[in-house]
C-alpha positions as CSV (number, residue, x, y, z in Angstrom):
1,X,37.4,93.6,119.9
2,X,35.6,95.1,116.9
3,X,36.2,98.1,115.3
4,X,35.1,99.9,111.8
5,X,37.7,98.1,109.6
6,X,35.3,94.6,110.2
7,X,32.6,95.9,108.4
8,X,31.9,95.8,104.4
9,X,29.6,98.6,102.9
10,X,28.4,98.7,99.5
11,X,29.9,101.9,97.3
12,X,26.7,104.0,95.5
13,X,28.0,102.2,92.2
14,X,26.9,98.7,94.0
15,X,30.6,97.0,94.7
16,X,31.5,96.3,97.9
17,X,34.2,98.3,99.9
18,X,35.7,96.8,102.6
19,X,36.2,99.1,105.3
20,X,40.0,97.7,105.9
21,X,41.3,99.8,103.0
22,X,41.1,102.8,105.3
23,X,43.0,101.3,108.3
24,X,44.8,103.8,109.9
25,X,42.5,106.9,108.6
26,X,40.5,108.7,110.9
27,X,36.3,108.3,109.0
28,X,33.7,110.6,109.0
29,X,30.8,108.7,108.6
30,X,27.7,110.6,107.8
31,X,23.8,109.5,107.1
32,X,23.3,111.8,104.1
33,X,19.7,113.1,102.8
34,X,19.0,114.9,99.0
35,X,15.7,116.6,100.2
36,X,16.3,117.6,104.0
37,X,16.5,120.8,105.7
38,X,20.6,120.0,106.3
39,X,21.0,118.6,102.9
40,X,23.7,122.3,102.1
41,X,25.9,119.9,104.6
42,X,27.4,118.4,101.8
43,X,29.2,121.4,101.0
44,X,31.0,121.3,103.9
45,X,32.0,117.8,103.9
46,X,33.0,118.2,100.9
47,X,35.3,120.8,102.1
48,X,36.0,118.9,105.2
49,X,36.7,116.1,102.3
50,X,39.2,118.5,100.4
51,X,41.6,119.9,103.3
52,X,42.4,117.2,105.7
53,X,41.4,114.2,102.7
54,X,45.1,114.3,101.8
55,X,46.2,114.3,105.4
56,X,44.3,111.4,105.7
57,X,41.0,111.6,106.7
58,X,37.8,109.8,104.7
59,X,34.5,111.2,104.9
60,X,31.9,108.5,104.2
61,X,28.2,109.3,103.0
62,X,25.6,106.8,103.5
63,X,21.8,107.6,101.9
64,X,19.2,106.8,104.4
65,X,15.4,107.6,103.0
66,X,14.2,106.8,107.0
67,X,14.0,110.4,107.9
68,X,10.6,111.7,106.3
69,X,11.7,110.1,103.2
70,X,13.9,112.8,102.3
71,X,16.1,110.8,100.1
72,X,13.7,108.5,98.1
73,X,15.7,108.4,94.9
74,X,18.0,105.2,93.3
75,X,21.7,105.2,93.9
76,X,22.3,106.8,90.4
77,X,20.4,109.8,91.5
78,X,21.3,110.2,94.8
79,X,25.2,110.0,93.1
80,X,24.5,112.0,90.2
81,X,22.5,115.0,93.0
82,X,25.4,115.2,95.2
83,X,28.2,115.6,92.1
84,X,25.6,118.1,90.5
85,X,24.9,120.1,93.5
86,X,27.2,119.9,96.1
87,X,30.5,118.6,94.1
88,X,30.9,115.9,96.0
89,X,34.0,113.9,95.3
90,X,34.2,112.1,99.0
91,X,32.9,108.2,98.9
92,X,29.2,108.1,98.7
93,X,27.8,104.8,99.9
94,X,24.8,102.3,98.3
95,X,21.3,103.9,100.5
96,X,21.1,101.6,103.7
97,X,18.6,101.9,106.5
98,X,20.2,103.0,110.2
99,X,17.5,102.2,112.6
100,X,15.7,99.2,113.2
101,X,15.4,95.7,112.6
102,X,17.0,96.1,108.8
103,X,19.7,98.9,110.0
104,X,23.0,98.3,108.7
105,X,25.6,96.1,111.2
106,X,27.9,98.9,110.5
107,X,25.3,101.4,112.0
108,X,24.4,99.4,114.6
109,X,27.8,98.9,116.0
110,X,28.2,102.8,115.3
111,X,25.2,103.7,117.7
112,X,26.1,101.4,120.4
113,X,29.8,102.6,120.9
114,X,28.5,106.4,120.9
115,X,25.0,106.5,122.0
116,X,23.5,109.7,121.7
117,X,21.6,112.0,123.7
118,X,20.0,109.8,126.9
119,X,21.9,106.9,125.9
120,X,20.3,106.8,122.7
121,X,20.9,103.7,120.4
122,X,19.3,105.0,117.2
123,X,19.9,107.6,115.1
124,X,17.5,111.0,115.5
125,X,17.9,112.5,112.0
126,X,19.6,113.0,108.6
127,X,23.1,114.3,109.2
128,X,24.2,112.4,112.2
129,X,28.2,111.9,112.3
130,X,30.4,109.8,113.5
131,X,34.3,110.6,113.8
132,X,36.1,107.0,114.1
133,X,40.0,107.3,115.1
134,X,43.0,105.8,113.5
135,X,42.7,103.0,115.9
136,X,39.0,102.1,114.2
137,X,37.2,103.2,117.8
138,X,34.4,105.7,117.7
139,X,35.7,108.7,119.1
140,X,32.9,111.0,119.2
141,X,29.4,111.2,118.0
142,X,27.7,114.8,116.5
143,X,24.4,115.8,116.1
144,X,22.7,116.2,112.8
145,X,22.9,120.4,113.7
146,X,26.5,120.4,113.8
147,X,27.9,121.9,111.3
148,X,30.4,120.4,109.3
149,X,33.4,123.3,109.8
150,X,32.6,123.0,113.7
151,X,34.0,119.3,114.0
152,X,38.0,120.9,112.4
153,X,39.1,121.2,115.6
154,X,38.6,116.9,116.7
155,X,39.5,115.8,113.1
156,X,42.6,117.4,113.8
157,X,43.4,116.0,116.7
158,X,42.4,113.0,115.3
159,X,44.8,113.1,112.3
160,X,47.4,114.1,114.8
């Protein structure tokens, strides 16, 4: 059976991170945006980030530029926006595609264990989450609208 701790991403600073080192951590994996309409999101994942990070849970940010090209910029200045803007101290990852023939394995393993509205395989918007439980199974999927704050309540549960 796969789960998230098969895949690799590559970190916004272009190393690899294997997605094993969070084993037994419940993720938040995000598809992030500098220029979009639910780009102030960072600022609560960032504060998602800073009160249940030390209880164990990693938010994950992951550029994608397929959404009206809202996030056309290089890794350095999609990094240097989110620190500058938002304070983001949570891992941001290298900018991948999610839909499609070039989306990420990661993503496309993400979409098919929670498929969106109508069954959905492919990611609507900037801001789409994923919460992935200790085990390394998708446990829910949320739509780019939902705030941040508003998914407490499962993370919990899911650090529980």
């Amino acid at each position: 059976m796969t789960t998230i701790y098969d895949f690799e991403a590559t970190g916004i600073d272009g190393k690899p991170v294997s997605l094993a080192k969070f084993k037994g951590k419940p993720l938040l994996i995000v598809n992030t945006a500098s220029a979009c309409g639910y780009t102030p999101q960072f600022a609560g994942l960032e504060e998602l980030h800073k009160t249940y990070g030390s209880k164990g849970l990693v938010v994950l940010g992951f550029p994608c530029n397929q959404f009206g090209s809202q996030d056309p910029g290089s890794n350095d200045e999609i990094s240097s926006f989110c620190q500058v803007n938002y304070g983001v101290t949570f891992p941001m990852m290298s900018k991948i595609d999610v839909n499609g023939d070039t989306a990420a394995p990661l993503y496309k393993w993400l979409c098919a264990q929670a498929p969106g509205l109508l069954g959905s395989k492919s990611i609507k918007w900037n801001f789409t989450k994923f919460l992935v439980g200790k085990d390394g199974q998708v446990i829910k999927r949320y739509a780019p609208a939902d705030a941040p704050a508003s998914l407490a309540k499962d993370i919990e549960a899911a650090l529980a």
